[in-house]
C-alpha positions as CSV (number, residue, x, y, z in Angstrom):
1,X,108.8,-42.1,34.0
2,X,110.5,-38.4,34.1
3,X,114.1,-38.1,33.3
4,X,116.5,-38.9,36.4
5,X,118.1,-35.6,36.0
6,X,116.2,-34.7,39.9
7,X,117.5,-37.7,42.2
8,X,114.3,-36.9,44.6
9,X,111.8,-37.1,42.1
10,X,112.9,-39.9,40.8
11,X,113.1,-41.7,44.2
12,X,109.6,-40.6,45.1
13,X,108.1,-42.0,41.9
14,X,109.6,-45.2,42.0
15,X,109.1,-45.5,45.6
16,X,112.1,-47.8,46.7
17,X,114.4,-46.5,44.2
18,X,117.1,-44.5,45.8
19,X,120.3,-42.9,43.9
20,X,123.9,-43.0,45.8
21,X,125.4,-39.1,45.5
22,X,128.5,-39.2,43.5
23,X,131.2,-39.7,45.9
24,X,135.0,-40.0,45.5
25,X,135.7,-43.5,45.1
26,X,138.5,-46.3,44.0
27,X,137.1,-46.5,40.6
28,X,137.6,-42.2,40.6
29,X,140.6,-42.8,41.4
30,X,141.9,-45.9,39.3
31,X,141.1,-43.2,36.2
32,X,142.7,-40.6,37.2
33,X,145.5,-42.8,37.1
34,X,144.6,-43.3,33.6
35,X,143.7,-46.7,33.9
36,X,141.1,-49.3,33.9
37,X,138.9,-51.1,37.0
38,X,138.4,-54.3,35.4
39,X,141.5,-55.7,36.8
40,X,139.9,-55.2,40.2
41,X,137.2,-56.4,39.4
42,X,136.3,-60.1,40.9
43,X,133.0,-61.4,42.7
44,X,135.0,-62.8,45.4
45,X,138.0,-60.2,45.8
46,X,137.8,-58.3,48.8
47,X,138.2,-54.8,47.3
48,X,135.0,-53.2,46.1
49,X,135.6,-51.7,43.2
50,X,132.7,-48.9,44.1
51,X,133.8,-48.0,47.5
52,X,133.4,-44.4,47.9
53,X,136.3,-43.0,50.1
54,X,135.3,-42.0,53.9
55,X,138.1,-40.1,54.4
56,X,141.2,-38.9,52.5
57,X,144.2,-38.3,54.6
58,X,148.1,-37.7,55.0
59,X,147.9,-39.2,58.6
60,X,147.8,-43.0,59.0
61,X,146.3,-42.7,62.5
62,X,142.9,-42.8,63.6
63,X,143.1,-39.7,65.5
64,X,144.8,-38.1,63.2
65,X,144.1,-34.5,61.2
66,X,141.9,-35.6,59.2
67,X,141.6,-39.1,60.3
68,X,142.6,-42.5,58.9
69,X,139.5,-44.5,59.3
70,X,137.3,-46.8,57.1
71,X,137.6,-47.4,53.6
72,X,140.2,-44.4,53.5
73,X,142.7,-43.1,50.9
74,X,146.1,-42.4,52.4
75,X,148.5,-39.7,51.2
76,X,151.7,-40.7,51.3
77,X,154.0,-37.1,51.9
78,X,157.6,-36.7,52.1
79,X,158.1,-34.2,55.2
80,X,161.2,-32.6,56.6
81,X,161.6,-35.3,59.4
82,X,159.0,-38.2,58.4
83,X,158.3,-39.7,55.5
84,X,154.4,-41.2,54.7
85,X,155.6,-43.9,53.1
86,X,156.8,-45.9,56.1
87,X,153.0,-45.6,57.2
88,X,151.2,-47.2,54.6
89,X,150.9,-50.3,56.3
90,X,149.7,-48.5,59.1
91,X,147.1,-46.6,56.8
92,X,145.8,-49.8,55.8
93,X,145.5,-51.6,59.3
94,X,143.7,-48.4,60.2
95,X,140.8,-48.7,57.2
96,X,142.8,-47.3,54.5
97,X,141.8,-49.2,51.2
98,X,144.6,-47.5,48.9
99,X,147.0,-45.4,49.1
100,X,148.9,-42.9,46.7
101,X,153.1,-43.5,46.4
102,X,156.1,-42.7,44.6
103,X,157.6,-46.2,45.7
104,X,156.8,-49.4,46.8
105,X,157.2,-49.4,50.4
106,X,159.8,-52.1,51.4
107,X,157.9,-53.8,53.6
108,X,155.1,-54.3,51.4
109,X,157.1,-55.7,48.5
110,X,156.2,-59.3,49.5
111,X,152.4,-58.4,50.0
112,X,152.8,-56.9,46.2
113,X,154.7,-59.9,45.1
114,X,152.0,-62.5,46.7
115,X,148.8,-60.1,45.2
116,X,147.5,-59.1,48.1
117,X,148.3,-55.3,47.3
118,X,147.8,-54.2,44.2
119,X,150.0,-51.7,42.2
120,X,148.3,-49.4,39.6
121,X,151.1,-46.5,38.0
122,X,149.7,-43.5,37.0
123,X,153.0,-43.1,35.2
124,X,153.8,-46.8,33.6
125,X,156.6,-44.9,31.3
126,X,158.6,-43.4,34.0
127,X,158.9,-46.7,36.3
128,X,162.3,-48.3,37.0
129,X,163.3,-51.6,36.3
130,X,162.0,-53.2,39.6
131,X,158.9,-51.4,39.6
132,X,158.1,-52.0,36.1
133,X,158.1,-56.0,36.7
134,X,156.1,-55.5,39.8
135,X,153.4,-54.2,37.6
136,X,153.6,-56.7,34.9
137,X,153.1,-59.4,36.9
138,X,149.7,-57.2,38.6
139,X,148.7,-57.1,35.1
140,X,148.3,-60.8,34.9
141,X,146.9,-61.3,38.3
142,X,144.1,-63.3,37.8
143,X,141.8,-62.6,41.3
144,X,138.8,-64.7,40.2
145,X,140.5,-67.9,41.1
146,X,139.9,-66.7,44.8
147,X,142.3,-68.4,47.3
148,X,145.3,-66.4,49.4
149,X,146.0,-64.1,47.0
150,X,143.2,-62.2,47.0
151,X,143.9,-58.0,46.4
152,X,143.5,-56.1,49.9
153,X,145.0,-53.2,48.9
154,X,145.6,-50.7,46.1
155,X,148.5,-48.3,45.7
156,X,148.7,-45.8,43.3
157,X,151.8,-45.1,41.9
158,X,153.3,-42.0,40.5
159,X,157.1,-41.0,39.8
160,X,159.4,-39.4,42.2
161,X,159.7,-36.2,40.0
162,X,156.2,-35.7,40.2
163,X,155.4,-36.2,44.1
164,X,152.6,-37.1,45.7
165,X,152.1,-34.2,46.8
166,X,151.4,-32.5,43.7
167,X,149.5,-35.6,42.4
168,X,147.1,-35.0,45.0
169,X,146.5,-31.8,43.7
170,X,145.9,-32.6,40.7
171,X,143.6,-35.3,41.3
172,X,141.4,-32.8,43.3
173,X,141.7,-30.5,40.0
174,X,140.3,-33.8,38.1
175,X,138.0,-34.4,40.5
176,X,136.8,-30.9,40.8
177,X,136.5,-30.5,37.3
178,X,134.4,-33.9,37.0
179,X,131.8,-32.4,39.0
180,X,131.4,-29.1,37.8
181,X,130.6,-27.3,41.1
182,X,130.6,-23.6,41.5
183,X,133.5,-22.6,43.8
184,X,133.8,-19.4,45.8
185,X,137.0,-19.3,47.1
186,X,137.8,-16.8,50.3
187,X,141.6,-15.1,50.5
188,X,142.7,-11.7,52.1
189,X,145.1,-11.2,55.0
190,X,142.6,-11.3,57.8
191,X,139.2,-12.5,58.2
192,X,139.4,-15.6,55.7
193,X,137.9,-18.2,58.4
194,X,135.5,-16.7,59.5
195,X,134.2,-15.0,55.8
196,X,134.3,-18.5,55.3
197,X,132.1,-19.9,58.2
198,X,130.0,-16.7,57.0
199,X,129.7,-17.2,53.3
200,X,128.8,-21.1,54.0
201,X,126.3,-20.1,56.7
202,X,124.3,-18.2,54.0
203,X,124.8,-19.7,50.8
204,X,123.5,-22.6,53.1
205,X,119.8,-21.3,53.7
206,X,119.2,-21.8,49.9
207,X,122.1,-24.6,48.3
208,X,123.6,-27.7,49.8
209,X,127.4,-26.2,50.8
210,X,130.8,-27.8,51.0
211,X,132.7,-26.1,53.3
212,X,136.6,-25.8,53.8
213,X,137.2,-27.8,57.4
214,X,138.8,-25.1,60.3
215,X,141.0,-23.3,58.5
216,X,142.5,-26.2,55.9
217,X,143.5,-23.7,53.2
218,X,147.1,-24.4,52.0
219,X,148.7,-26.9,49.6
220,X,147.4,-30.0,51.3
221,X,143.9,-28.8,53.0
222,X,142.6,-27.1,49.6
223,X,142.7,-30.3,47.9
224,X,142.1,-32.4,51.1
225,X,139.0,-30.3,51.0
226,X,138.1,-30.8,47.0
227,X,138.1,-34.5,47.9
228,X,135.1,-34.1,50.5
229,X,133.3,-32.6,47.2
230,X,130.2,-34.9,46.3
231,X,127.7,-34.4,43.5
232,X,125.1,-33.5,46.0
233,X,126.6,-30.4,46.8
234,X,125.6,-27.2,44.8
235,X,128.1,-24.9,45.6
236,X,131.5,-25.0,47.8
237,X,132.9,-22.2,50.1
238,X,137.0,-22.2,50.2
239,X,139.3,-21.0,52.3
240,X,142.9,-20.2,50.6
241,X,145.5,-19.0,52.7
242,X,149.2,-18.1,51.2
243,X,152.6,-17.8,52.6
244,X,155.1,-17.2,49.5
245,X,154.8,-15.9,46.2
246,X,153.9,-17.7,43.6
247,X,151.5,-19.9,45.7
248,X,148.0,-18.1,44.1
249,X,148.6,-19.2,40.7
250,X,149.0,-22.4,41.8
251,X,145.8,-22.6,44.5
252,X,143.7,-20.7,41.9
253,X,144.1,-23.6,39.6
254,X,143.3,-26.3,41.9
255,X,140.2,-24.4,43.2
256,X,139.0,-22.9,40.2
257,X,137.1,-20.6,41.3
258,X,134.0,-19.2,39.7
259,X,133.4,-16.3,42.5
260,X,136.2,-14.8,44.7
261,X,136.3,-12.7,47.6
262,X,139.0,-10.6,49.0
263,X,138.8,-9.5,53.1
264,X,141.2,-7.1,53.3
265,X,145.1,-7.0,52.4
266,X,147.7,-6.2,55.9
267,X,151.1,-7.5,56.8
268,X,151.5,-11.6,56.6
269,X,154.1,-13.7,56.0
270,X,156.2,-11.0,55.6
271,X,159.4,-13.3,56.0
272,X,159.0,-14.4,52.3
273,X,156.3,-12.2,50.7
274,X,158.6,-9.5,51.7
275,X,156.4,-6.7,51.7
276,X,152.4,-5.2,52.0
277,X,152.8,-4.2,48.3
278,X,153.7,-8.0,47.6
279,X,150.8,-9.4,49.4
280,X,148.8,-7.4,47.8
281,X,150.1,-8.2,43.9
282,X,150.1,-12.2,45.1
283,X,146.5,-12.2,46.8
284,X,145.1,-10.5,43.8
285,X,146.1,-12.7,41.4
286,X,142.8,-14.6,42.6
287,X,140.8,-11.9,40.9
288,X,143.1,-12.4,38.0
289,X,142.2,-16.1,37.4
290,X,138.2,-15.5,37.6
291,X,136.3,-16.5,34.6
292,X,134.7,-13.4,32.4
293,X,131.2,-14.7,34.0
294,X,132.5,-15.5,37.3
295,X,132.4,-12.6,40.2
296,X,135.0,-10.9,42.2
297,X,133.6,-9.8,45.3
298,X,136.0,-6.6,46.8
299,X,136.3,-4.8,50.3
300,X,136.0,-1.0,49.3
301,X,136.7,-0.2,52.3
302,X,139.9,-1.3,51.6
303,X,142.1,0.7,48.7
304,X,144.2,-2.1,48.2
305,X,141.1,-4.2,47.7
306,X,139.3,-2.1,45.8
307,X,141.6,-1.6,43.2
308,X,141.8,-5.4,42.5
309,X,138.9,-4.6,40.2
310,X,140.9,-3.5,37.5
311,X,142.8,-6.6,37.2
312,X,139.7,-9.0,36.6
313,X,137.7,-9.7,33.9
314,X,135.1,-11.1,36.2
315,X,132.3,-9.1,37.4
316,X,132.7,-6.7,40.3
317,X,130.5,-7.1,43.6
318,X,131.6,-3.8,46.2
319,X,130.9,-4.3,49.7
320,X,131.4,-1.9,53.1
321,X,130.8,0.9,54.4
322,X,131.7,3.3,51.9
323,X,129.5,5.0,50.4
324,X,129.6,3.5,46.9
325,X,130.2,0.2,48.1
326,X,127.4,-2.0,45.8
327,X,126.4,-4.0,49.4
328,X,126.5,-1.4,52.1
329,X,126.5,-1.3,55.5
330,X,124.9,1.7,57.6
331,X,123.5,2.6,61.4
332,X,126.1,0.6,62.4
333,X,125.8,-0.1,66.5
334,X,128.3,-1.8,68.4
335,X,127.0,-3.5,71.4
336,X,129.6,-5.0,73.4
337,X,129.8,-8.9,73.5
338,X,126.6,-9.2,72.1
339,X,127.7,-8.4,68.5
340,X,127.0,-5.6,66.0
341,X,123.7,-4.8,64.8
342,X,123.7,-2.6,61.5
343,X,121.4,-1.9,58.0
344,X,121.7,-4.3,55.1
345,X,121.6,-2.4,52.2
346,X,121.4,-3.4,48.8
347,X,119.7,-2.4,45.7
348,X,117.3,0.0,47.2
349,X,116.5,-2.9,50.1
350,X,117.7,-2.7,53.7
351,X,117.3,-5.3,56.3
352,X,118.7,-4.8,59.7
353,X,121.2,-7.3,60.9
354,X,121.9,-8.6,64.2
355,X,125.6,-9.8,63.8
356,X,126.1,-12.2,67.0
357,X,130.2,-12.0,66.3
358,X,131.8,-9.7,69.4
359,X,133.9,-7.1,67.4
360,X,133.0,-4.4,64.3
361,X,135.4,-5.9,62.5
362,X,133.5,-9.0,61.7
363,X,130.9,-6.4,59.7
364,X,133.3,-7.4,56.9
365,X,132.9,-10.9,56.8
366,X,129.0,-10.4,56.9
367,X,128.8,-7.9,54.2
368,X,130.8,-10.2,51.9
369,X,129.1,-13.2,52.7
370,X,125.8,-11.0,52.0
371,X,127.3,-10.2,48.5
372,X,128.0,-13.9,47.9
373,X,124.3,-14.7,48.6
374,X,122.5,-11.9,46.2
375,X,124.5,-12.7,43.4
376,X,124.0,-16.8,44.5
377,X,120.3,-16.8,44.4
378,X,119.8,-16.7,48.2
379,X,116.3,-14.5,48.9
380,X,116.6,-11.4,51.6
381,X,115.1,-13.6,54.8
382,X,117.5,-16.8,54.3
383,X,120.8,-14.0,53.8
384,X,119.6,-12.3,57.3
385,X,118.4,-14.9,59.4
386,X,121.9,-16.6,58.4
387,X,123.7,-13.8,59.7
388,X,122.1,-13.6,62.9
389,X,122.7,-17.2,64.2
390,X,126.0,-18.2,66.0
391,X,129.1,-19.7,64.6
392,X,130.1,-23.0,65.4
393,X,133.6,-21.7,66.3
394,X,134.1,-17.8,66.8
395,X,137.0,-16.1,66.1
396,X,136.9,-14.1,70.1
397,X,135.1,-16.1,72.7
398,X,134.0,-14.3,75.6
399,X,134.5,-16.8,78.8
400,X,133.0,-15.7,81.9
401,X,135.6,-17.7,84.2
402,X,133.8,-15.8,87.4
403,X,131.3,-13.9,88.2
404,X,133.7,-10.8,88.0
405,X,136.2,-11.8,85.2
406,X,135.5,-12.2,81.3
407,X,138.2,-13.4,79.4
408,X,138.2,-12.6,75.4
409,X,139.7,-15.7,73.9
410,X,141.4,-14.6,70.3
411,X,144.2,-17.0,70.5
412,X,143.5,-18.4,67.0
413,X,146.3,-16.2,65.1
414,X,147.8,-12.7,65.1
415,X,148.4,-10.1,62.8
416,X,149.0,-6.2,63.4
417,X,145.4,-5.6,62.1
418,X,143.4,-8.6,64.2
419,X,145.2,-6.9,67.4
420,X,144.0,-3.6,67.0
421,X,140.5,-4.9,66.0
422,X,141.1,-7.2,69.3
423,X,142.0,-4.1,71.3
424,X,139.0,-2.3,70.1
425,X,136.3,-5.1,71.7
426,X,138.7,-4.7,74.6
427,X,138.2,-0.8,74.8
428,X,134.6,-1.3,75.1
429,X,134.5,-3.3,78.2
430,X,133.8,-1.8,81.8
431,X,136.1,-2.5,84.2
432,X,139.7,-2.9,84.3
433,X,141.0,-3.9,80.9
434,X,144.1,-5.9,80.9
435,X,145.3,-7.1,77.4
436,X,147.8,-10.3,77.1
437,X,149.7,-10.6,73.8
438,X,152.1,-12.2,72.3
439,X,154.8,-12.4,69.6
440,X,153.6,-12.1,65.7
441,X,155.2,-14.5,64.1
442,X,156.0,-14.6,60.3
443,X,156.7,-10.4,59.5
444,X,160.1,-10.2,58.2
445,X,161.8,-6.9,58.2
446,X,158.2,-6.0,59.4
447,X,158.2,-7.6,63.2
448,X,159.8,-4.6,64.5
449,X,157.5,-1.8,63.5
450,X,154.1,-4.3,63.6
451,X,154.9,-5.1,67.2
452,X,155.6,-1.2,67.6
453,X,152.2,-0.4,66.0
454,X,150.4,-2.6,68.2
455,X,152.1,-1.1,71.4
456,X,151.1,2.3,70.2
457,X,147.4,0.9,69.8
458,X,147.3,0.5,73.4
459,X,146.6,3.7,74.5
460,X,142.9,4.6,75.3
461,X,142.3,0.7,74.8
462,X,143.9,-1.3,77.7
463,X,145.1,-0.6,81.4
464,X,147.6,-3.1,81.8
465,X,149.4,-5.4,79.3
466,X,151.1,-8.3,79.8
467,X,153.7,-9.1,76.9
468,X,154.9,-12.6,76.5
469,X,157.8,-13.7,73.8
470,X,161.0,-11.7,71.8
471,X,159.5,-9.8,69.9
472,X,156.8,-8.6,72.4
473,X,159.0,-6.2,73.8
474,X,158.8,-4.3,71.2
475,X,154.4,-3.9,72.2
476,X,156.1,-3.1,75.8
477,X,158.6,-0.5,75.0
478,X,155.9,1.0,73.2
479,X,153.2,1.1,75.4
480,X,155.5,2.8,77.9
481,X,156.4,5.3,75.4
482,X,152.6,6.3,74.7
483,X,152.1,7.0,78.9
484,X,151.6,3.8,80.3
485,X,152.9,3.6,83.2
486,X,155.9,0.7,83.9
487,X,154.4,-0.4,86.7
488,X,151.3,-1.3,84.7
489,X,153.4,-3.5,82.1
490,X,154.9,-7.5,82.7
491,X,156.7,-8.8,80.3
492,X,157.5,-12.7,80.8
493,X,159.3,-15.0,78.5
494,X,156.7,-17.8,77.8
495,X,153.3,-18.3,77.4
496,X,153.4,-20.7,80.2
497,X,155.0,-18.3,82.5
498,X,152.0,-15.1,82.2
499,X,149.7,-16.7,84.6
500,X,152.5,-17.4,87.6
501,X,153.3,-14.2,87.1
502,X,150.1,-12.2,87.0
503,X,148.8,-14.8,90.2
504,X,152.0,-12.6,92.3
505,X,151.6,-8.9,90.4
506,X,151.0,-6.4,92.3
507,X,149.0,-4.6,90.1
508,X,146.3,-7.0,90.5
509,X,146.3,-6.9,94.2
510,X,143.2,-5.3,95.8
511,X,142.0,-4.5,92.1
512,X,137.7,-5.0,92.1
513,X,136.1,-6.2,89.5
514,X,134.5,-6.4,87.1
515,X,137.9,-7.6,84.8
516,X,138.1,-8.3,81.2
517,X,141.5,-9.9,79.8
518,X,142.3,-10.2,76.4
519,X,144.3,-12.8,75.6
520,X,146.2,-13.2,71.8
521,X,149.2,-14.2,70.2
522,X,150.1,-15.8,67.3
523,X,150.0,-19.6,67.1
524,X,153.3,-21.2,67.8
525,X,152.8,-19.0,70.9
526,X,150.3,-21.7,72.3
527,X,148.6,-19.1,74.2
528,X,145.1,-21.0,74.2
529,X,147.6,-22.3,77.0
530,X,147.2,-18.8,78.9
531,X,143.4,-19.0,78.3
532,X,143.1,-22.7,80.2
533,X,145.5,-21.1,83.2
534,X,143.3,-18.2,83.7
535,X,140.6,-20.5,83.8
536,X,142.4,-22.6,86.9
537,X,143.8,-19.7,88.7
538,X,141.2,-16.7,88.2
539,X,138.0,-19.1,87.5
540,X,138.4,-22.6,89.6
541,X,139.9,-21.1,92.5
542,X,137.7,-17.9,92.6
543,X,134.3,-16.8,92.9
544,X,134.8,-13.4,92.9
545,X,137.6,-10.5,92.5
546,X,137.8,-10.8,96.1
547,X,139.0,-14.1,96.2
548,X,140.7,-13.6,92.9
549,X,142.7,-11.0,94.6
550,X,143.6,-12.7,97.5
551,X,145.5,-15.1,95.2
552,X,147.0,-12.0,93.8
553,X,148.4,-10.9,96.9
């Protein structure tokens, strides 16, 4: 018989024989902790010693993000107004089989005094008094006698200095490292979801892909996501997002990435990365932490990207539209809501691309995922056909709430750049253009001039705005000061309160169609809500612009 290094051969010779993908599991986790399963172990204990986690979570509801569900592994974090561990017992009525601590909850004390939960530390030298005899007498458990004190439950234990929140990330680290998968990990200031959903897309027509979930790129998602990593998969596809300096070195060592790519560096989180020239030196310290075989995969159509090359000592991959870029881009056509059609060029090769992503600025997403494939082993047709199918969940949706009206749904996030780029697929619409924006949230000393910028980027692009929140104004003011007229402005305090008041505007009275609105804000702005509203007022109750105007007048 051949070697079980190839699970499918192996299962087709035999004929019956099938091999379980490496999964994270109890047992995974019972050595991380640094300790043995045989204590566990009993034929008539109803913990399975092999059960492979379904989910891993920090919510101990079934409907929560990620959910709590079957044979689950509960995180327990400390938050600024709850605290995980007063739902462990909750985690485990809802499927969870462990859970990870940094104290005995109270009110499982007794179900750890009478064995049915287990205690395992993962720190045995740094317990106190109480804790320590709790896991002496575990120690001497005996569960093979069977009766009512059969284990139910594990929790893992680890000190208060240490957190569960950083054990977490280290056990993804361990876990990560266990399996040995190549990880490209995805970071810039804009773009990083969707060069995400792009890179997975292609590396997918050739490897099995993990994929970071939505957008779950920070502290808790990254290693949330390194937990969904099975030995099936031959290649992952990360999202890393950061808010505050010092947070790369950190998310580059729970990644470790073997490939990196960089969108494009713009103004985020300015309230603590303080400036553009900060965001820069903190995203690039992804480059920084490449191995000397890995690849760092650059924007050259972006100087601040570009230069990022001299501070790796990975391999350089150049993509865009500039001339030298290694992956290129050329005959690019814009063709409204139908996406951007271009020329794939790379060594001497082209291929032209039918990009079904509304917007030019998506070209950069495609270009890098494109880069990711060559260098991954992915052949010319899988890279193109890839790029040419639909994402599960685009960035701007076009919604055609009536025959008359399209409404571009960007409501995901906001930053000076994604507004412009927004503006842009606006500008290209017939019609009237109205554009619906919101606050930027997270600038610093920055909101004032961002919001400014954007206000200025309305001219040539939009025909009316309607500005919601504070710092919205600022796009108002603006606007006005670049020749659009006041009477072609609303501003409204809430998100809640655009609709009512476009329903009475003047403005809209009278006005034929066709209509395109664009509709973005930054998140806490909820203006998904704006999208749903427009949807009721301009959509259920309309057919047409006629009837649409009616309810304007």
């Amino acid at each position: 018989m051949k070697p079980a290094d190839d699970v499918n051969d192996l299962a087709s010779d035999v004929g019956v024989l099938t091999v379980r993908p490496r999964m994270f599991g109890l047992d995974d986790l019972v050595s991380w902790a640094g300790n043995t399963v045989e204590a566990l172990r009993s034929d008539s204990s109803m913990l399975r010693v092999d059960a492979q986690f379904q989910s891993v979570s920090m919510s101990s509801r079934t409907d929560g993000h990620p959910p709590m569900g079957p044979n689950g592994l509960f995180i327990a974090i400390r938050g600024s107004q709850r605290d995980g561990h007063d739902f462990v017992a909750d985690a485990f009525a809802n499927g969870a089989i462990a859970a990870l601590v940094n104290h005995i909850p109270a009110n499982l004390e007794k179900h750890v005094s009478d064995g049915r939960i287990v205690v395992i530390s993962a720190n045995p030298d740094r317990l106190d008094h109480k804790v320590r005899r709790v896991g002496s007498e575990v120690a001497n458990l005996s569960i093979s006698q069977g009766g009512p004190d059969l284990p139910e439950h594990v929790l893992i234990l680890v000190d208060r200095e240490t957190g569960t929140m950083t054990a977490l990330q280290d056990l993804a680290i361990w876990w990560r490292q266990s399996l040995s998968t190549p990880i490209v990990a995805i970071a810039g200031s804009v773009g990083k979801t969707t060069t995400k959903d792009l890179v997975a897309a292609v590396l997918g027509s050739q490897h099995h892909v993990l994929g970071t979930a939505g957008n779950f790129n920070n502290e808790l998602g990254l290693p949330f996501t390194l937990l969904r990593l099975t030995s099936e998969h031959t290649i992952a596809a990360l999202e890393i997002g950061i808010s505050a300096i010092g947070e790369m070195v950190r998310f580059a060592e729970i990644a470790g990435p073997t490939m990196a790519v960089i969108t494009r560096i713009d103004a985020e989180h300015l309230h603590q990365l303080n400036d553009i020239d900060t965001v820069e030196l903190e995203e690039g310290r992804l480059v920084e932490a490449l191995p000397a075989d890995g690849h760092a995969f650059l924007n050259a159509d972006d100087p601040r990207v570009a230069r990022m090359a001299s501070r790796t000592v990975a391999n350089v991959v150049t993509f865009g539209e500039a001339g030298d870029a290694m992956v290129r881009a050329t005959d690019v056509e814009v063709v409204g809501l139908e996406g951007t059609h271009f020329t794939l060029v790379y060594e001497g090769h082209h291929r032209r691309v039918r990009l079904p992503l509304i917007g030019r600025h998506f070209l950069t997403g495609a270009l890098a995922a494109a880069s990711v494939g060559f260098v991954a082993g992915c052949s010319w047709e899988g890279i193109v056909e890839s790029l040419e199918q639909p994402l599960e969940s685009p960035r701007i949706r076009a919604i055609a709430i009536s025959p008359q009206i399209m409404v571009l749904d960007d409501t995901y996030n906001a930053s000076p750049a994604s507004c412009i780029a927004a503006l842009d697929v606006l500008a290209a619409q017939p019609g009237l253009r109205i554009a619906v924006l919101g606050d930027m949230f997270e600038l610093g000393d920055f909101e004032a001039e961002a919001h400014r910028i954007v206000g200025e980027a309305l001219k040539g692009r939009a025909d009316l705005l309607v500005a919601t929140g504070s710092a919205a104004t600022g796009i108002s003011r603006e606007a006005a000061r670049n020749g659009m007229d006041q009477g072609a402005i609303l501003h409204v305090a809430a998100s809640q309160d655009v609709v009512p008041a476009m329903t009475s505007w003047n403005c809209l009275a009278g006005r034929s169609g066709p209509w395109t609105v664009l509709v973005k804000g930054s998140r806490g702005m909820r203006m998904e809500r704006v999208v749903a509203m427009l949807q009721q007022a301009f959509g259920a109750a309309s057919n047409s612009i006629s009837s649409a105007s009616s309810i304007a007048g």
